[in-house]
PAZAPA-4460 file (N, C-alpha, C; in steps of 0.05 Angstrom, whole numbers, plus 32768, in hexadecimal, padded with zeros to 4 digits):
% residues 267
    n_x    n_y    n_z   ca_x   ca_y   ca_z    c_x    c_y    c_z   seq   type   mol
   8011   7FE8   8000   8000   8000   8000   8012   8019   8000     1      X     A
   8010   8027   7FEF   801F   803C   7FED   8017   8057   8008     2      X     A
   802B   8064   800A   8033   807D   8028   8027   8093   800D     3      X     A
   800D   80A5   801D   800E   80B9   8012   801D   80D1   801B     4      X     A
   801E   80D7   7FFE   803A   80EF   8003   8037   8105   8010     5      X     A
   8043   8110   8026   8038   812F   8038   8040   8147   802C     6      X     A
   8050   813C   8013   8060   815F   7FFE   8048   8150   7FE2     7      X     A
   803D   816C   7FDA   8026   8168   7FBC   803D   8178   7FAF     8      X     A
   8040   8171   7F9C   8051   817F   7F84   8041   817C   7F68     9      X     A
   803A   819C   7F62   8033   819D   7F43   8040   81AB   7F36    10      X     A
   8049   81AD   7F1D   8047   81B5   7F07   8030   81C1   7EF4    11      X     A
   802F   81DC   7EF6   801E   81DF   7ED6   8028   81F7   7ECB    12      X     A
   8035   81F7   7EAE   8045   8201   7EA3   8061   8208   7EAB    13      X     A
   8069   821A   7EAC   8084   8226   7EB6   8083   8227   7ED6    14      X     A
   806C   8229   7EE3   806B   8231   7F08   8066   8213   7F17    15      X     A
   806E   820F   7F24   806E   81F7   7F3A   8061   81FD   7F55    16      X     A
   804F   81E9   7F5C   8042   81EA   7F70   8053   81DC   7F7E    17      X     A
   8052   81EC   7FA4   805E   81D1   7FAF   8042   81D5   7FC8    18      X     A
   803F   81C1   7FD3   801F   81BB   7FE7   802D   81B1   8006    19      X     A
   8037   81BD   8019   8035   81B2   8033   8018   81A4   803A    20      X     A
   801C   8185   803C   7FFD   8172   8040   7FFC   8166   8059    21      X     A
   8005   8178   8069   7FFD   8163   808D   7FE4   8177   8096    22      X     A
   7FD2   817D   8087   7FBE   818E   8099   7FB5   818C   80AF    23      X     A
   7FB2   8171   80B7   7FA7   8164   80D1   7FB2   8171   80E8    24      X     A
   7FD3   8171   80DE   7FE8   8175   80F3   7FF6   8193   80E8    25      X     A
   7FE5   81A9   80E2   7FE5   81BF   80DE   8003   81CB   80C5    26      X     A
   8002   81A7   80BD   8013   81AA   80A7   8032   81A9   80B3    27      X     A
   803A   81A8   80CB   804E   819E   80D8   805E   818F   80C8    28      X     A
   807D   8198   80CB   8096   8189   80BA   809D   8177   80CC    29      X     A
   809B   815E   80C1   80A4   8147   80D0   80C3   8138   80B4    30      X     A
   80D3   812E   80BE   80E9   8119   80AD   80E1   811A   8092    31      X     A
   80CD   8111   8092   80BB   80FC   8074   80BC   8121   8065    32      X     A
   80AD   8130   8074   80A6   814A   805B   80C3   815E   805C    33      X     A
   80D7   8151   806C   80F1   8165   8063   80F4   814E   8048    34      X     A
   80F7   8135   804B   810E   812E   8039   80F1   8129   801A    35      X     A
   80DB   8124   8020   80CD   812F   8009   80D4   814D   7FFC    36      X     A
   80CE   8163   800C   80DB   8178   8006   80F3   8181   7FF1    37      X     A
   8107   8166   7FFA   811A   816D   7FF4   8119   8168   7FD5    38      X     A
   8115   814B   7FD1   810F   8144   7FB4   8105   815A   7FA1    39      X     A
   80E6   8168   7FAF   80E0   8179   7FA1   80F7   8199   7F94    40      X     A
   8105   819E   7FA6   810E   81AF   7FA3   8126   81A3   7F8F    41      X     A
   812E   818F   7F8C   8145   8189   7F7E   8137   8186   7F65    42      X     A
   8119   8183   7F63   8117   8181   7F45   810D   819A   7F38    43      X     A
   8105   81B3   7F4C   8102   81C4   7F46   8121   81CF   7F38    44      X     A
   8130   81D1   7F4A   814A   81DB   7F45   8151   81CD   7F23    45      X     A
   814E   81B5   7F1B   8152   81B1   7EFF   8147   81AC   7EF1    46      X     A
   812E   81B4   7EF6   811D   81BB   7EDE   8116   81CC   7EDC    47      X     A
   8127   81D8   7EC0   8122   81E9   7EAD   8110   81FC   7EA5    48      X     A
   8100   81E6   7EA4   80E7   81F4   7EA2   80C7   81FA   7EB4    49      X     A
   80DC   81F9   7ECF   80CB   8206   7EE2   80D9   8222   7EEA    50      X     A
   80CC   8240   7EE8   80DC   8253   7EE7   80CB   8260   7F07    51      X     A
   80C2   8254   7F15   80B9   8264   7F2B   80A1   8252   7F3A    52      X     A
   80A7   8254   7F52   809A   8240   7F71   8080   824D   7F75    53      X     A
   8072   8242   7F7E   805A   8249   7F95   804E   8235   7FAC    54      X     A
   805D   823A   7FCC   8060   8228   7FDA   804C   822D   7FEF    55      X     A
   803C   8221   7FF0   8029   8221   800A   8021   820D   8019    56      X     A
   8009   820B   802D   800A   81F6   8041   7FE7   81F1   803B    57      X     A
   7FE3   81D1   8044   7FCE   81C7   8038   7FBC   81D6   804E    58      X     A
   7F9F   81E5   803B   7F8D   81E9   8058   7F8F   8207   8061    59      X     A
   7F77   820F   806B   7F76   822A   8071   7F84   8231   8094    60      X     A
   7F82   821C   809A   7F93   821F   80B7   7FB3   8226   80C5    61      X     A
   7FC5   8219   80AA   7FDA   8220   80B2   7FEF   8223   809A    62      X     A
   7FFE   822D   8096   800F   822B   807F   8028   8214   808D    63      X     A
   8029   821D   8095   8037   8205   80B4   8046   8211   80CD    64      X     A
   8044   81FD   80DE   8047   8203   80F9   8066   81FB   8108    65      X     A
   807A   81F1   80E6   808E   81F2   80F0   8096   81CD   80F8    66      X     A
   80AD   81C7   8107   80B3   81AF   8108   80A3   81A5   8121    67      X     A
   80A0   8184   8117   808C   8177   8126   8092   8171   8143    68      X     A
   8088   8179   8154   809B   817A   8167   808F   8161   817D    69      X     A
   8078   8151   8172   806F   813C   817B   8088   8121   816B    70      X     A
   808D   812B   815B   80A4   811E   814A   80C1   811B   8158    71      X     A
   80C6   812E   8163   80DD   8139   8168   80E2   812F   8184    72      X     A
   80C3   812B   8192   80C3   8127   81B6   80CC   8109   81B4    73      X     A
   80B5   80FC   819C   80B3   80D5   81A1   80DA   80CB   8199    74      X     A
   80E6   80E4   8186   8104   80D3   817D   8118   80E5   8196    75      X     A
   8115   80F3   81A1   8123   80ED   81C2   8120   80E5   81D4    76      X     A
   8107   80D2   81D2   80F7   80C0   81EB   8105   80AE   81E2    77      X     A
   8118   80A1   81C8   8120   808A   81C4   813A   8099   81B9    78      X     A
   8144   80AE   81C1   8163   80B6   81C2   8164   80B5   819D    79      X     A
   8155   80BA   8193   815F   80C2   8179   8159   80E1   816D    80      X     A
   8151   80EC   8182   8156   810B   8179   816D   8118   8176    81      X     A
   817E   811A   8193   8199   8126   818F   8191   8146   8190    82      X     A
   81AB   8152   8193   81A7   8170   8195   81AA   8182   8174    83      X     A
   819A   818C   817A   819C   819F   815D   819F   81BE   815B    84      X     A
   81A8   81C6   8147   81AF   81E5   8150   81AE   81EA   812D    85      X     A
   81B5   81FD   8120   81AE   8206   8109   81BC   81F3   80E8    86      X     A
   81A5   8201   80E2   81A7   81E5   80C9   819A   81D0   80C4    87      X     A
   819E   81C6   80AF   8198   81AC   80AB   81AC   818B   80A3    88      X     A
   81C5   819A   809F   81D0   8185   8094   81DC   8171   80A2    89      X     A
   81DA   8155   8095   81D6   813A   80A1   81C0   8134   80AD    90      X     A
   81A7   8147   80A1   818E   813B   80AB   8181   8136   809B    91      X     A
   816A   8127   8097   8153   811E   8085   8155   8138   806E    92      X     A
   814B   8139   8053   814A   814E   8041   8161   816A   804B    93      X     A
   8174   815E   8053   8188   8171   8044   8193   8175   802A    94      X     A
   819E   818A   8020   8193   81A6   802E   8172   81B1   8028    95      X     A
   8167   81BB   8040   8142   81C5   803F   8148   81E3   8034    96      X     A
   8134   81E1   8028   812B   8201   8020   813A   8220   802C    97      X     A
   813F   8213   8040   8149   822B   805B   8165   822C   8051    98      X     A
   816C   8216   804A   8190   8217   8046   8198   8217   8024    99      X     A
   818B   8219   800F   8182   8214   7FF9   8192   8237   7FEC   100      X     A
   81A5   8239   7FF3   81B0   8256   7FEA   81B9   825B   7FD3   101      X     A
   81B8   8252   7FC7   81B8   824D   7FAC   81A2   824B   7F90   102      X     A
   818E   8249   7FA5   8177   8244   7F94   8163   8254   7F82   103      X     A
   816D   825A   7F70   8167   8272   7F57   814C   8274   7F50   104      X     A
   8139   8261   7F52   8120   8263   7F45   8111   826D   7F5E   105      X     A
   8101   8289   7F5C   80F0   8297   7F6B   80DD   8289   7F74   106      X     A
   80CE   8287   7F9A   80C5   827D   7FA0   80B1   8291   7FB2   107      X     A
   8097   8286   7FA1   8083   8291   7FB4   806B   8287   7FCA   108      X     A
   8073   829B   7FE1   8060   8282   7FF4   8045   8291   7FFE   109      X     A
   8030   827E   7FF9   8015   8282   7FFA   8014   827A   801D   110      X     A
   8014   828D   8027   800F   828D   804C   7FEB   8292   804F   111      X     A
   7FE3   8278   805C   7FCB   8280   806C   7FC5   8269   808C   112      X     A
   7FBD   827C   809C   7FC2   826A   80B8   7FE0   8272   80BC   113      X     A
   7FEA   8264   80D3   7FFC   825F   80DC   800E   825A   80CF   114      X     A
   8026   826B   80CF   8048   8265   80CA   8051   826B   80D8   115      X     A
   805B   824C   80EA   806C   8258   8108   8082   824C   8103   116      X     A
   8093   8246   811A   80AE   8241   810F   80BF   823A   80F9   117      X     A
   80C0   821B   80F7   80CC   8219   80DA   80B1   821A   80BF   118      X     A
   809B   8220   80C5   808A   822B   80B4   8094   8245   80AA   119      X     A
   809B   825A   80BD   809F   8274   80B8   80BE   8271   80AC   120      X     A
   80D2   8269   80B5   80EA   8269   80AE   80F0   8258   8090   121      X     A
   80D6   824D   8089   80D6   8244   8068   80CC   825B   8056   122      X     A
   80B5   8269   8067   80B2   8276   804F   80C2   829A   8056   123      X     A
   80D0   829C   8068   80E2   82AC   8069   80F4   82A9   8052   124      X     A
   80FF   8291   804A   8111   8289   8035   80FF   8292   8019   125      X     A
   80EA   828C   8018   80E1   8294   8002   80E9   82B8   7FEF   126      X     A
   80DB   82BB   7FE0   80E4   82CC   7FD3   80CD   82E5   7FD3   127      X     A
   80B3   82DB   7FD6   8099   82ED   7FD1   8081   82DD   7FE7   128      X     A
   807C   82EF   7FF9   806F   82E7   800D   804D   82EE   800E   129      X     A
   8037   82DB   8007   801E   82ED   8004   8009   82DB   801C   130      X     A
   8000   82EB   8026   7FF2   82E5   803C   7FDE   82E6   8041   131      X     A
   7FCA   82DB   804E   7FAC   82D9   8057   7FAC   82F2   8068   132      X     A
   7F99   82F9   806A   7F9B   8312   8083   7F96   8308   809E   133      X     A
   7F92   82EA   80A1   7F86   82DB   80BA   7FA0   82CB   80BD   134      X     A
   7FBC   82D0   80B3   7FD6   82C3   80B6   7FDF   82C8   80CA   135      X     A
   7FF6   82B4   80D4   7FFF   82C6   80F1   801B   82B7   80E8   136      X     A
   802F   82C7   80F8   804E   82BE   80F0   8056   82BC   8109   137      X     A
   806F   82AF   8110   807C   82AA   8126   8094   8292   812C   138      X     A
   80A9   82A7   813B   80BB   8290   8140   80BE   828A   815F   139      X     A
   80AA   8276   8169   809D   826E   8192   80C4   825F   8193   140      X     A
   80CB   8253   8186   80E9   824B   818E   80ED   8245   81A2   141      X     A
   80F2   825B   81A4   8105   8262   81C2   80E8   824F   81E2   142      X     A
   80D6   8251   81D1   80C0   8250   81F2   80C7   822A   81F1   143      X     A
   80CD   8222   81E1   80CF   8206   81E2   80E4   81FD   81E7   144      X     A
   80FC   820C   81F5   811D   8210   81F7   8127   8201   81CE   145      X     A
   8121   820D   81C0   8128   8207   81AC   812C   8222   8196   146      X     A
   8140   821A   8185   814C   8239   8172   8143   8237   8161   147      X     A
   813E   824C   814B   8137   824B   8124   8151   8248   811C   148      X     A
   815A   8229   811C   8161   821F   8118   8168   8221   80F6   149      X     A
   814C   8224   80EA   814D   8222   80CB   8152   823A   80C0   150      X     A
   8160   824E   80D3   815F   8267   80BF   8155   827D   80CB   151      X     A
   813B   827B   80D9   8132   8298   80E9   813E   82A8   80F6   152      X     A
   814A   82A3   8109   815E   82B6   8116   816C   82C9   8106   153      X     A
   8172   82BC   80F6   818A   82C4   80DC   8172   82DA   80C5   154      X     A
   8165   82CD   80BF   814F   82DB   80A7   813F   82F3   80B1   155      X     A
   8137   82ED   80CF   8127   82FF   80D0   8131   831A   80E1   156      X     A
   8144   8320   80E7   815D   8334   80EF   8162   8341   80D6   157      X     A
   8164   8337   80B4   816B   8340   80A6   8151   834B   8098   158      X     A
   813B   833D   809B   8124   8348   808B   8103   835E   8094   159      X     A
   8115   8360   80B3   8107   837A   80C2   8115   837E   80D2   160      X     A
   810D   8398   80DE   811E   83A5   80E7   812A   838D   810B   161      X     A
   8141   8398   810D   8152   8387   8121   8147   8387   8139   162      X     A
   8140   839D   8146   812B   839C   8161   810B   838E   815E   163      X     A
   80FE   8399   8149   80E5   838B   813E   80EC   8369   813E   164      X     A
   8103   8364   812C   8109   8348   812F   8115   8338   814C   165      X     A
   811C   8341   815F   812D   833D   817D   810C   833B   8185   166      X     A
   8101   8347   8187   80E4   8347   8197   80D5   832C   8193   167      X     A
   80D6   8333   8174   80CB   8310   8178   80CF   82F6   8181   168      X     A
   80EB   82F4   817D   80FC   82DA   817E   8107   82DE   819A   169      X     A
   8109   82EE   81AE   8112   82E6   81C7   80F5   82E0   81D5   170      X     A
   80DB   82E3   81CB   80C0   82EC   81D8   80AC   82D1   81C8   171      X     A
   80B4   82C2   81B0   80A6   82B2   81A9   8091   82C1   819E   172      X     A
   808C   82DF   819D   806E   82EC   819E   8067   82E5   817C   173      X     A
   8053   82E3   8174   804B   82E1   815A   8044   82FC   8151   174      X     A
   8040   82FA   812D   8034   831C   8128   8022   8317   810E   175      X     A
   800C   8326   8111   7FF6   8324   80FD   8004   8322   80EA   176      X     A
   7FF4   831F   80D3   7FFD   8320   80B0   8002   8347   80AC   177      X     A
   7FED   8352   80BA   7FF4   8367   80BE   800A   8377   80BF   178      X     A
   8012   836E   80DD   8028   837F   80E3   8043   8373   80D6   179      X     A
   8044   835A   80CD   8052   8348   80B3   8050   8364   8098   180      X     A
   803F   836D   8092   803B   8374   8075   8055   8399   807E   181      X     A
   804D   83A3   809B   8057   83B7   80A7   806C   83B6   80A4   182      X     A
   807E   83A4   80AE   8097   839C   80AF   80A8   8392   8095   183      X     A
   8093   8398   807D   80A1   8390   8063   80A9   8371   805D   184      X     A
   809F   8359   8070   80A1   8342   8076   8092   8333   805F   185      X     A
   807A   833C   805F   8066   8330   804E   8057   8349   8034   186      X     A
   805B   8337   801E   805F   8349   7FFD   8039   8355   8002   187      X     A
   8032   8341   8004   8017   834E   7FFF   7FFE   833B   8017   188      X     A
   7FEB   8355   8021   7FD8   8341   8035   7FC0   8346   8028   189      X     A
   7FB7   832B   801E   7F98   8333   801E   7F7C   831F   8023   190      X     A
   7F66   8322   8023   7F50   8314   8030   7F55   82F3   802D   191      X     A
   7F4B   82E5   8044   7F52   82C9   803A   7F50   82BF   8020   192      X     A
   7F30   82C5   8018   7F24   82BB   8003   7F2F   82D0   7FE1   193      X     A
   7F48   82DC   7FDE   7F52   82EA   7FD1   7F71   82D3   7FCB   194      X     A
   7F7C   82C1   7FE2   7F8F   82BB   7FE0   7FA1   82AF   7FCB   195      X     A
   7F89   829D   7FC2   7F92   8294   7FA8   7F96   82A6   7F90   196      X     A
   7F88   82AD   7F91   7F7A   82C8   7F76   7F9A   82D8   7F79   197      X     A
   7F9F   82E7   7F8B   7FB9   82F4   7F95   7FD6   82E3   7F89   198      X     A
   7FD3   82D1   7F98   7FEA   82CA   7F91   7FF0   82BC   7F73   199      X     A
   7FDC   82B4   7F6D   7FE1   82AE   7F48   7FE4   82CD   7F3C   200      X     A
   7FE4   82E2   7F42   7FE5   82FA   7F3E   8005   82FA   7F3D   201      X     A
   800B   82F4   7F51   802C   82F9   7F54   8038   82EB   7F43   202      X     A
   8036   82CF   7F42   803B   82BB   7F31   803D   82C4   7F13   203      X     A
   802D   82CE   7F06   8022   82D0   7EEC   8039   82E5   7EEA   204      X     A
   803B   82FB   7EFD   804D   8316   7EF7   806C   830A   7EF6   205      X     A
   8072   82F9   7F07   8094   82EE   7F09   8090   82DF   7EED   206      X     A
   8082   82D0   7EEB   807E   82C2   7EC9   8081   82C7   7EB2   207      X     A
   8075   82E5   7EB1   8076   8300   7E9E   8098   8303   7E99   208      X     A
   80A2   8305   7EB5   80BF   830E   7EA9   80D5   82EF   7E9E   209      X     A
   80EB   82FF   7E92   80FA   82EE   7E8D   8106   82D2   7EAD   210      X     A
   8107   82C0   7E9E   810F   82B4   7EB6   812A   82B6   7EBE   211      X     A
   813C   82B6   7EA7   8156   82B8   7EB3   815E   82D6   7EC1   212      X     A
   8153   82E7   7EB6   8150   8300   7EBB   8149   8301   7EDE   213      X     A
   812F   82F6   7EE5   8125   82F0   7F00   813B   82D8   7F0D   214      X     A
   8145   82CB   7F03   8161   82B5   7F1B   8177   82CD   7F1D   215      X     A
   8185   82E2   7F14   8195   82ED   7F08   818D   8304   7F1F   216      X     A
   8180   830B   7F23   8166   831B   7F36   816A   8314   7F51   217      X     A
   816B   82FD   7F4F   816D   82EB   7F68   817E   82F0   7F79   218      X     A
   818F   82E3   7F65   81A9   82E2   7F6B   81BC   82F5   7F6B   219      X     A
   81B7   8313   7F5E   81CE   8322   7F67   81BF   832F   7F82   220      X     A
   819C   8331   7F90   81A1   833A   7F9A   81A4   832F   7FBA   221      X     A
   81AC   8314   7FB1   81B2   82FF   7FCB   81CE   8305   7FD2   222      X     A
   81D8   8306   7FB7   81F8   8304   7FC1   81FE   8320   7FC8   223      X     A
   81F8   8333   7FB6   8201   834D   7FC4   81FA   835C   7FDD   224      X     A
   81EC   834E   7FF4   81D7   835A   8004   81EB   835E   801E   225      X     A
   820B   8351   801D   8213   8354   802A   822C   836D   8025   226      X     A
   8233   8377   8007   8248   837E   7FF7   8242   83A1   7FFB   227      X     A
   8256   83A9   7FFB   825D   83C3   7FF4   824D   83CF   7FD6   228      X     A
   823F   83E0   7FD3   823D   83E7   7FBC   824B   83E3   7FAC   229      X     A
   825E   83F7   7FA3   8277   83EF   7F99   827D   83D4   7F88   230      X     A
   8285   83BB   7F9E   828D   83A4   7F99   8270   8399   7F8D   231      X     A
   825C   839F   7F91   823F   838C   7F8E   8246   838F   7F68   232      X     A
   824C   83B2   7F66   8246   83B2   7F4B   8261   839E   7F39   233      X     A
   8274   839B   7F3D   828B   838A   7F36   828D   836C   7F3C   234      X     A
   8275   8361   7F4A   8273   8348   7F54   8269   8339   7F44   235      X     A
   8278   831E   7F2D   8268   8314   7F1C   8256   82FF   7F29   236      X     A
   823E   82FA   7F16   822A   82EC   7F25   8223   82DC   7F0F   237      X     A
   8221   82BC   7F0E   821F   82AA   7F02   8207   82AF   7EED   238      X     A
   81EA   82B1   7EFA   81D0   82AF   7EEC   81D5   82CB   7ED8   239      X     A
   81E2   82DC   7EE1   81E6   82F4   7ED1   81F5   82F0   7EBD   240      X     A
   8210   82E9   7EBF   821A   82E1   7EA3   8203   82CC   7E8F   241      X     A
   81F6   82B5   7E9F   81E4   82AB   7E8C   81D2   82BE   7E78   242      X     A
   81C2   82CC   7E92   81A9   82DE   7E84   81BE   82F5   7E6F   243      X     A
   81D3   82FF   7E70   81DA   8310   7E5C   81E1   8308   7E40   244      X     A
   81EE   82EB   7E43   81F1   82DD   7E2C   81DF   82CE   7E25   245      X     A
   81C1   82D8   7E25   81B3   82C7   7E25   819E   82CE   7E0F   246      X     A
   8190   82B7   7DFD   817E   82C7   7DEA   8165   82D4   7DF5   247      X     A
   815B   82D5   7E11   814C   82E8   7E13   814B   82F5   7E15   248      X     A
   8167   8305   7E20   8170   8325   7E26   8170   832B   7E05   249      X     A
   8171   8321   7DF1   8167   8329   7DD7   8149   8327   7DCF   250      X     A
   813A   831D   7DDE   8126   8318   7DD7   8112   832D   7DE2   251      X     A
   8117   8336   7E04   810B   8347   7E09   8107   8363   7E00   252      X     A
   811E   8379   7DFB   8122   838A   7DE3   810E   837F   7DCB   253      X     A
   811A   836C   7DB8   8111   8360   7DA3   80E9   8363   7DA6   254      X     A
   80DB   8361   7DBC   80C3   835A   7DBF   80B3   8370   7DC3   255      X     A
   80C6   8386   7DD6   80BE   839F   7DD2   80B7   83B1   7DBA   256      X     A
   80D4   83AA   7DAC   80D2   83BF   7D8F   80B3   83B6   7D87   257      X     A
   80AE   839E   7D86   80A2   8392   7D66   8089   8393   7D7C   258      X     A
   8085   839C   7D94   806E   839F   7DA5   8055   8384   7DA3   259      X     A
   8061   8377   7DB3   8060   835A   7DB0   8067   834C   7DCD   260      X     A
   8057   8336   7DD8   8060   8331   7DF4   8077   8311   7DF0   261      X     A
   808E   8321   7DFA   80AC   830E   7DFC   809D   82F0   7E04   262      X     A
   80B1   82E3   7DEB   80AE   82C0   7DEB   80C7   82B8   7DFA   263      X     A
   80C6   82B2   7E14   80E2   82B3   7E26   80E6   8292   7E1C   264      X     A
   8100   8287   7E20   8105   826F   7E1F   8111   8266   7E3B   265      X     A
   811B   827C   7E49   812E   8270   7E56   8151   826D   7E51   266      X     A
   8151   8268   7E3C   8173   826D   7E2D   8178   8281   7E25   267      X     A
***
């Protein structure tokens, strides 16, 4: 009898679905959905012809609530937990999403319900954040003597402001989608029943543009985020040399003149 799978992965056309499916269990990352995960993301990463993610959690309740921590209690009741501290590697689906720094194709996460710990610290990694207005974010961590481990500490110091971010994470306190949207955290908030509608909105617009153009995007402004002006502009960047030598940077020009909407290939 076949294990149904707790990661849904679609395809339709160029955009990839990916589906967190533990709804029962508020969509909770347990072993099985890191190293499913992981698969997924390795076939995103080489195929071609997927030019952009849309990652959400099954169910209007939670986008997820982070690692299973009923999971986590039963494998140190039998000494197979062990101590953990940031990262993932040498564990189930290494490297996860969180550690995935490299990963060029734009990812967007559809938040509704709950994104608490490693819920939130996945789609912190993401690229475009759109949210239910009934969302709530949070890294409780610390209340369980446990760290964000996957990245939060680290992400969310850099993506609001440093006291705004210290408040949360020494306090466990959560914060509306709201005060998420305040803090420049989350791209866009709107009515539950809008969420879908919204976020294929985003989707369709990253689609619109060139793709290598959008990895190239990515990626200089991952790598430069730590650089001197200066050096950022003299710093060569892989997807960039692609996208310049590439036939769509002829194609885009090319589609304008003749006022005409660009046939991107990708090469």
């Amino acid at each position: 009898m076949s294990v149904k799978p707790v990661v849904r992965y679609e395809k339709k056309g160029h955009a990839a679905f990916v589906t967190l499916d533990r709804p029962e269990v508020l969509n909770a990352m347990n072993l099985r959905m890191h190293t499913e995960l992981a698969e997924v993301w390795d076939d995103v990463e080489d195929d071609d012809e997927v030019w952009a993610v849309v990652l959400t959690g099954e169910g209007d309740r939670a986008f997820s609530v982070g690692q299973d921590l009923k999971e986590l209690a039963a494998r140190d009741r039998v000494g197979n937990g062990g101590p953990a501290t940031f990262g993932s590697r040498d564990k189930p689906g290494w490297p996860r999403l969180t550690e995935r720094f490299q990963m060029a194709k734009p990812i967007i996460a559809k938040v509704d319900g709950y994104a608490l710990g490693g819920g939130f610290e996945i789609a912190l990694s993401c690229d475009v954040i759109v949210a239910a207005d009934r969302a709530t974010f949070g890294l409780p961590e610390a209340r369980f003597g446990l760290m964000s481990g996957a990245g939060g500490v680290f992400r969310l110091t850099r993506q609001i402001p440093y006291k705004a971010a210290m408040g949360h994470l020494v306090t466990g306190r959560t914060m509306t989608a709201a005060r998420a949207y305040e803090l420049g955290l989350v791209n866009e908030v709107v009515p539950a029943e809008q969420l879908d509608f919204s976020t294929q909105k985003w989707l369709d617009d990253v689609l619109r543009c060139a793709p290598l153009a959008v990895r190239a995007v990515k990626e200089a402004a991952a790598a430069s985020a730590h650089l001197p002006l200066n050096q950022a502009f003299v710093t060569r960047y892989a997807w960039e040399e692609r996208r310049m030598h590439s036939e769509d940077a002829v194609e885009g020009p090319r589609a304008y003149t003749e006022r005409r909407e660009p046939r991107w290939t990708g090469r």
